[in-house]
N, CA, C and O of each residue as an XYZ file, in Angstrom:
336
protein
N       0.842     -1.181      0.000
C       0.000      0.000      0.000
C       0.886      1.243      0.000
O       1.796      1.207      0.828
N       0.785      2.586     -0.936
C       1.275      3.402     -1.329
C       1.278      4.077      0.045
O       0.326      3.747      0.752
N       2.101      4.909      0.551
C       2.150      6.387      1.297
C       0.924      7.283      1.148
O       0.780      7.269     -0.075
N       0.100      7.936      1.564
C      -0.494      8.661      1.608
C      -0.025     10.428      1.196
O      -0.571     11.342      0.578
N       0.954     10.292      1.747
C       1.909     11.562      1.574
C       2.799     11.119      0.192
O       3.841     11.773      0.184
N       2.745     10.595     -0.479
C       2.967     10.321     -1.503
C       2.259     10.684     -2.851
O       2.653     10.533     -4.007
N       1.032     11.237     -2.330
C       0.421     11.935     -3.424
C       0.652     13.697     -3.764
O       0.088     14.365     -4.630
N       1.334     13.989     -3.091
C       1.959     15.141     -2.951
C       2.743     14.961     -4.366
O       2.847     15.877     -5.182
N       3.198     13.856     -4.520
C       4.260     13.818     -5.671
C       4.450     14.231     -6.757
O       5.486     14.782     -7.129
N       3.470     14.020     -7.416
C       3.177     14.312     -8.832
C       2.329     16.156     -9.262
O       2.347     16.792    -10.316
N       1.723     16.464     -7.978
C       1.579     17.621     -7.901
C       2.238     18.831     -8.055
O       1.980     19.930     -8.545
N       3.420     18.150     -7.333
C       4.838     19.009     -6.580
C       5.879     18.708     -7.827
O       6.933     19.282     -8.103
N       5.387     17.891     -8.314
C       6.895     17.927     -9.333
C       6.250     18.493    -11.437
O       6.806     18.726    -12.510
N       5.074     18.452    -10.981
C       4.505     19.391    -12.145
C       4.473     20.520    -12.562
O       4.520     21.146    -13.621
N       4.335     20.732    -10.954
C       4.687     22.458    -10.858
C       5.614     22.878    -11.027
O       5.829     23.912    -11.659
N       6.397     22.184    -10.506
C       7.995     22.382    -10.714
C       8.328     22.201    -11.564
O       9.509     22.536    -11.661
N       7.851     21.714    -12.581
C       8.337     21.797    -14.055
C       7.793     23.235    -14.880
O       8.334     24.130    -15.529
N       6.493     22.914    -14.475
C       5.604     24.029    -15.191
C       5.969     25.758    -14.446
O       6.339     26.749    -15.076
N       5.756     25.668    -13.208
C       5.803     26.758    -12.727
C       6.965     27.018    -11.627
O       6.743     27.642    -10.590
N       7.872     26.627    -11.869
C       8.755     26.469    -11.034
C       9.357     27.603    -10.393
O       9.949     27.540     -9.315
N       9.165     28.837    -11.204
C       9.654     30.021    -11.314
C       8.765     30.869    -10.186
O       9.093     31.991     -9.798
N       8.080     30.451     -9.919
C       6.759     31.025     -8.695
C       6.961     30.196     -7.685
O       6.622     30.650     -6.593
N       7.373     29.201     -7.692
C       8.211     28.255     -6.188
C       6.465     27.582     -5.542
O       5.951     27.435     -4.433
N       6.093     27.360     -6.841
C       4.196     26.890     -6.265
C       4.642     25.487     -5.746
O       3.879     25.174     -4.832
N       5.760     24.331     -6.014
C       5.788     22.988     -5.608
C       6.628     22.918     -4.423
O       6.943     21.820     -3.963
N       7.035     24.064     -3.867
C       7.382     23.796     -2.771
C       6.233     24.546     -1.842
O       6.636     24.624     -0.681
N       5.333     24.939     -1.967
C       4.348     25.525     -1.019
C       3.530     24.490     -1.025
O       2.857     24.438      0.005
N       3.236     23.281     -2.110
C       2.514     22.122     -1.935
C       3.153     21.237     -0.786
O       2.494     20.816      0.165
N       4.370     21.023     -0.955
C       5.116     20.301      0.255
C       5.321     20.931      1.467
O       6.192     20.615      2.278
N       4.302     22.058      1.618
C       5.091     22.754      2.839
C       6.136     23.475      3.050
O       6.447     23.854      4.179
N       6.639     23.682      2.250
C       8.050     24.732      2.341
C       8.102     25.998      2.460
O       8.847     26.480      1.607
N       7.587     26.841      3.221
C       6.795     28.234      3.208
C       8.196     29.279      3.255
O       8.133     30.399      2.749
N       9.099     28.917      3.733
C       9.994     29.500      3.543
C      11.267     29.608      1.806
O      11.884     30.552      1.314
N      11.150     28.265      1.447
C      12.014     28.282      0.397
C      10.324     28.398     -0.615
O      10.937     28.041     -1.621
N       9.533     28.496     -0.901
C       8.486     28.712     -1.692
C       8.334     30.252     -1.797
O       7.657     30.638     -2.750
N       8.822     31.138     -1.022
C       8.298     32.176     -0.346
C       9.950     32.893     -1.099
O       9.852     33.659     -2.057
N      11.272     32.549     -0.563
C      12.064     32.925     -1.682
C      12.270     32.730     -2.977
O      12.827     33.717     -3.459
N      11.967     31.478     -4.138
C      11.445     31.415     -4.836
C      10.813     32.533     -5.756
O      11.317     33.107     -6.721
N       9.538     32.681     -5.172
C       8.377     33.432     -5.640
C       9.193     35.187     -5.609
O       9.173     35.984     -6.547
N       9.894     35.411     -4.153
C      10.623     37.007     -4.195
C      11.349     37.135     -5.009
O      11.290     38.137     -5.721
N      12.535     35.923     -5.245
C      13.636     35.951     -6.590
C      12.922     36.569     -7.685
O      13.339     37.608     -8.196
N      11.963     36.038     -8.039
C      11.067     36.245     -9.390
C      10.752     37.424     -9.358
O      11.433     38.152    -10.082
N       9.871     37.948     -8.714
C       9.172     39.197     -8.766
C      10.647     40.263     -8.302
O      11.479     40.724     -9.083
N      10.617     40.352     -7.489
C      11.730     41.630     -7.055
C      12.917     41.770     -8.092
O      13.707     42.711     -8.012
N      13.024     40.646     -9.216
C      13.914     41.372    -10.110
C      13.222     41.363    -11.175
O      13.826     41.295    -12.246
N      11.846     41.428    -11.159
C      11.023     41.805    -12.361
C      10.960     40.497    -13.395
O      10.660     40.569    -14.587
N      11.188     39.716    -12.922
C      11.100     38.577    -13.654
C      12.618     37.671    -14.080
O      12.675     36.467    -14.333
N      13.811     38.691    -14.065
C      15.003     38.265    -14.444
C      15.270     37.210    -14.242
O      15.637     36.384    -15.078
N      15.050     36.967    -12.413
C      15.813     36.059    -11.541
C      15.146     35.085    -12.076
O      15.687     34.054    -11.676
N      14.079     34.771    -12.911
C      13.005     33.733    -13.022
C      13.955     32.605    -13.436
O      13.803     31.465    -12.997
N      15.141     32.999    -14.464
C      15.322     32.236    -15.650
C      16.373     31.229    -14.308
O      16.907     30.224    -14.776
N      16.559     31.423    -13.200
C      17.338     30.507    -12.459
C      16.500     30.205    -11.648
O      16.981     29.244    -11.047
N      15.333     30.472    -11.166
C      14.186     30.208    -10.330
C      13.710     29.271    -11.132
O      13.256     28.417    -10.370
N      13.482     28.791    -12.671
C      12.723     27.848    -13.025
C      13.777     27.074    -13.482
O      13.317     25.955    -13.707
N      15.098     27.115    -13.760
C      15.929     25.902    -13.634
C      16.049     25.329    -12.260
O      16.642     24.255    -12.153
N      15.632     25.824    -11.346
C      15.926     24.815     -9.922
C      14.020     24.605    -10.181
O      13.751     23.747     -9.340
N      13.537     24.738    -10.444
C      12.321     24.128    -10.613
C      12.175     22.730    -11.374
O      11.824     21.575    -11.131
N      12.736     23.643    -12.628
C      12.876     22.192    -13.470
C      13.197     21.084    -12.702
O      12.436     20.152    -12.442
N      14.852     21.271    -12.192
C      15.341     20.004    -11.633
C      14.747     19.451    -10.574
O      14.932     18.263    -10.309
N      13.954     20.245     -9.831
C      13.688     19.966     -8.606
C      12.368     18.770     -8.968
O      12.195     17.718     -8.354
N      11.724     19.168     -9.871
C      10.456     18.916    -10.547
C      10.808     17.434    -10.807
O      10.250     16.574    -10.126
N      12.104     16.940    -12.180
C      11.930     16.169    -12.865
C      12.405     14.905    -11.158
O      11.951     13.778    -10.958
N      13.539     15.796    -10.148
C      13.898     14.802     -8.982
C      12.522     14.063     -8.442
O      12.627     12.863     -8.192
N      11.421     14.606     -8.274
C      10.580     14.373     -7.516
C       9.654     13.266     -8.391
O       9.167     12.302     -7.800
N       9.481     13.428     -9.562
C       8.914     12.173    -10.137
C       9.458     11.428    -10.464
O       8.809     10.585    -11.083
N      11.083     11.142    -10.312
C      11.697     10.351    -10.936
C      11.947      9.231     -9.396
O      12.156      8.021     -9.313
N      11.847      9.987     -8.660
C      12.194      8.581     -7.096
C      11.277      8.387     -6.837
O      10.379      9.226     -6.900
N      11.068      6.751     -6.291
C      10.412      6.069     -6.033
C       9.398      6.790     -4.837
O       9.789      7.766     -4.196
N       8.071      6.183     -4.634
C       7.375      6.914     -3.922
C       7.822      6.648     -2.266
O       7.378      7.632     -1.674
N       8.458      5.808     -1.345
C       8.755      5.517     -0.572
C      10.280      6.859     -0.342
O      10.321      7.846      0.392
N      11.211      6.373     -1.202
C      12.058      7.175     -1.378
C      11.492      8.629     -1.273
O      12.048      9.110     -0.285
N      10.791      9.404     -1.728
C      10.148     10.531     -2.098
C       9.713     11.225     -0.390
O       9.991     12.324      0.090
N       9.011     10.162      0.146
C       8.323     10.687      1.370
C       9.115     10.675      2.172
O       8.819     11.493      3.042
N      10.634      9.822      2.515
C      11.508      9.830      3.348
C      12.528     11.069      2.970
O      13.324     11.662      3.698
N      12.270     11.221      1.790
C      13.197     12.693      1.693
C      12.814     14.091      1.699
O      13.355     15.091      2.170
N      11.515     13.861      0.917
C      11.053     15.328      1.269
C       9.686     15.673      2.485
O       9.756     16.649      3.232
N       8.684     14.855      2.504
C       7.921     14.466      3.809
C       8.629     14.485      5.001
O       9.147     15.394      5.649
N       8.546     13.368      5.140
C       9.743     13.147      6.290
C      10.662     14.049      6.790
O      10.461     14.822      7.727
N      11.884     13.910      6.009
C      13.344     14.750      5.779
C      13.332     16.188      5.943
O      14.115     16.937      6.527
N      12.192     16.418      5.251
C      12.187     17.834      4.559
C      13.210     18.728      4.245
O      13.524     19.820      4.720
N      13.692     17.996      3.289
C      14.664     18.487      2.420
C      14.179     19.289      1.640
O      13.249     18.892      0.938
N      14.718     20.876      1.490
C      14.300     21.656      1.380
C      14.473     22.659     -0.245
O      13.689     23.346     -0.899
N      16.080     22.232     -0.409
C      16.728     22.513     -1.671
C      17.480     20.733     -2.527
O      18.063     19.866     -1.875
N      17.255     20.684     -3.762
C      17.628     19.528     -4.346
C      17.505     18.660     -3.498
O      17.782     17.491     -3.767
């Protein structure tokens, strides 16, 4: 039987592909603090900072659907690992 907190997964790592640049998949996991810088990078330089705000999205994105769902909840659930 799957994790429950495991459905977070696919949410969190969509966004992070898609919107990564607004730091929306780490406010799904709870991350109110690194979601919250994220989102300031972006805006406070008018969008500039985006273009490195959505490469750590990207990656962060493709990490999260690519590990196993057990793996997933012990690292970022659990762990709460916060960056990569």
């Amino acid at each position: 039987m799957s994790n429950p907190a495991a459905s977070k997964k696919i949410p969190a790592g969509i966004c992070g592909i898609l919107l990564g640049a607004l730091g929306i998949h780490k406010f799904i996991l709870g991350y109110t603090k690194e979601g919250v810088i994220m989102l300031l990078v972006t805006v406070l330089t008018l969008g500039m900072g985006a273009f490195i705000t959505s490469i750590i999205g990207l990656i962060e994105g493709i990490m999260y659907l690519v590990k196993p769902d057990d793996e997933f909840v012990a690292t970022y659930v659990d762990g709460k690992k916060g960056w990569f």
